[in-house]
MARMARVEX-462821 format. One record per residue: residue in one letter; chain; z, y, x of N, C-alpha, C in turn. Coordinates in steps of 0.1 Angstrom, whole numbers. Atoms other than C-alpha are relative to their C-alpha. Layout:
  rest  kette    npz    npy    npx   capz   capy   capx    cpz    cpy    cpx
     A      A      Z      Y      X      Z      Y      X      Z      Y      X
...
END
This chain:
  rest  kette    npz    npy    npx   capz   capy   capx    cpz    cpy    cpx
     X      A    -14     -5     -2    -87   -446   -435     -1     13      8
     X      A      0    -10    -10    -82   -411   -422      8      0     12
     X      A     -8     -2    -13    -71   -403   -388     13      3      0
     X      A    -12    -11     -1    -41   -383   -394      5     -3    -16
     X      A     -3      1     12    -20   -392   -425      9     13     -7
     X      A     -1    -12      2    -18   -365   -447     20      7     -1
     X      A    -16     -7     -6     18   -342   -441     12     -4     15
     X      A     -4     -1    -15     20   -355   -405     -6      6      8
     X      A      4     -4    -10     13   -336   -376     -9     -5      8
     X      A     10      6    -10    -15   -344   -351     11     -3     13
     X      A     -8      1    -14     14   -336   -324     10      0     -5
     X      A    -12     -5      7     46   -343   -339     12      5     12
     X      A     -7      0     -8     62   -338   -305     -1     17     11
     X      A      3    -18     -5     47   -299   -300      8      5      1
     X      A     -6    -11     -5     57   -271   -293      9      3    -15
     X      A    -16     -4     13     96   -264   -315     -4     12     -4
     X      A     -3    -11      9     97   -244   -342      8     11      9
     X      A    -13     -9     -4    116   -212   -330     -6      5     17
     X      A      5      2    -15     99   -213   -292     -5     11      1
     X      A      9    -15     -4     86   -176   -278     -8     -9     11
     X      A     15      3     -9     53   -176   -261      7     14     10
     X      A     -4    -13    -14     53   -152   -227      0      9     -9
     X      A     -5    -16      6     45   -120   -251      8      1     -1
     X      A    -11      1      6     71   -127   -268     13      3     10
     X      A    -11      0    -12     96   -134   -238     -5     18      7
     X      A      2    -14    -12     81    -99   -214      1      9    -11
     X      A     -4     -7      6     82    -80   -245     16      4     -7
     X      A    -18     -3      1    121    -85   -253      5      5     14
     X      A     -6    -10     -9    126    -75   -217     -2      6      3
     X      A     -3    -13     -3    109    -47   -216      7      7    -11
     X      A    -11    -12     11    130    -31   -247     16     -5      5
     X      A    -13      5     -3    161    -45   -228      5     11      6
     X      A     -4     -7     -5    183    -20   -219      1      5     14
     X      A     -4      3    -12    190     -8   -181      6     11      0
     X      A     -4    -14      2    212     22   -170     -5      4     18
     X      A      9    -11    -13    195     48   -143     10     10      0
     X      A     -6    -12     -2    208     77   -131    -11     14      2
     X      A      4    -13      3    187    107   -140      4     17     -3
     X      A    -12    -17      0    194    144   -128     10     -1      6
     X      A    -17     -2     -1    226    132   -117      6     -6    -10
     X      A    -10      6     12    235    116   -148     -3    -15     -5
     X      A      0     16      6    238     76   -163     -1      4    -11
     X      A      4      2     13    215     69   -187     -3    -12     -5
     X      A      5     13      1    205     40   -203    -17      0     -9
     X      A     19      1      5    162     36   -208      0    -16     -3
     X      A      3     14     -2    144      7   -215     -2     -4     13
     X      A      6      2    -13    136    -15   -186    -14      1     -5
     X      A     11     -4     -3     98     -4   -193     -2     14     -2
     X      A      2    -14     -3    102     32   -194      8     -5     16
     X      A     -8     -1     -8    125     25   -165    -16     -4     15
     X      A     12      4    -11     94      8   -146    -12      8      0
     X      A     10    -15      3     68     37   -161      7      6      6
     X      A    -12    -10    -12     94     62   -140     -6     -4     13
     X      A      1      6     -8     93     40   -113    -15      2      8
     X      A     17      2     -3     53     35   -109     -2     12      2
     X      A      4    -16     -1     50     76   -117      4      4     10
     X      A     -5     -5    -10     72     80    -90     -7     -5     12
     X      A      2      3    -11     59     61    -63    -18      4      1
     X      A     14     -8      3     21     74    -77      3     12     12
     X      A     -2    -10     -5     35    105    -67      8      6     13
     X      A     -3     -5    -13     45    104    -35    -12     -6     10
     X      A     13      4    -10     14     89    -22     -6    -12      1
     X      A      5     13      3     14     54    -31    -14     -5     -5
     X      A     15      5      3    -28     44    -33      4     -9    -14
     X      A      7     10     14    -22     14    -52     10      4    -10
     X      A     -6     -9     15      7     31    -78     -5     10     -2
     X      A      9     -9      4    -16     55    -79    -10     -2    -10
     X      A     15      5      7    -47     34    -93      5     -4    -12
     X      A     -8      6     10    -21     15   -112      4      8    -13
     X      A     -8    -12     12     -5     46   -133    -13      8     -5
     X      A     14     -7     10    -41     62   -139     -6     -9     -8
     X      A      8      9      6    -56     31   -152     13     -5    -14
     X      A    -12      4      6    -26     20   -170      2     21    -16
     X      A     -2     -9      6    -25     59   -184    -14      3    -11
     X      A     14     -4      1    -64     60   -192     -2    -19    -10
     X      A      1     12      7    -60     25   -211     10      1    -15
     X      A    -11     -2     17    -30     37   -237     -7     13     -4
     X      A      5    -12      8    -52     69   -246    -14     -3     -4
     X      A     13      3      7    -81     49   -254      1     -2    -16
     X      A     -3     -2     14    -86     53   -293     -2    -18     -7
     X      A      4     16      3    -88     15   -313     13     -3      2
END
């Protein structure tokens, strides 16, 4: 007799149809809208351009570790592959 009868699940109590894994969830919020004010003016970015801004900004006023963060982070999206 086999273990598992065949067109039943091993786990019928798994993980639901329909369920987001973390990618899934931190990737809808980074394309989630936010509104900034840029220039003087309200805009609305993603919240992960909104946090790339952010990071480049605090890089650039002297922050070490948003420093290491935004070169490494910059030197990882221009890798080819």
């Amino acid at each position: 007799m086999p273990k598992f009868r065949k067109g039943l699940s091993g786990n019928p109590k798994g993980r639901p149809k329909g369920s987001k894994n973390l990618t899934t969830l931190i990737m809808e919020a980074a394309r989630d809208q936010v509104s900034v004010e840029i220039d003087g003016k309200p805009r609305k970015i993603s919240a992960l351009q909104a946090t790339v801004a952010q990071l480049a900004s605090k890089a650039a006023r002297g922050d070490q570790k948003a420093m290491v963060q935004f070169l490494e982070s910059n030197r990882r999206s221009r890798r080819p592959g």
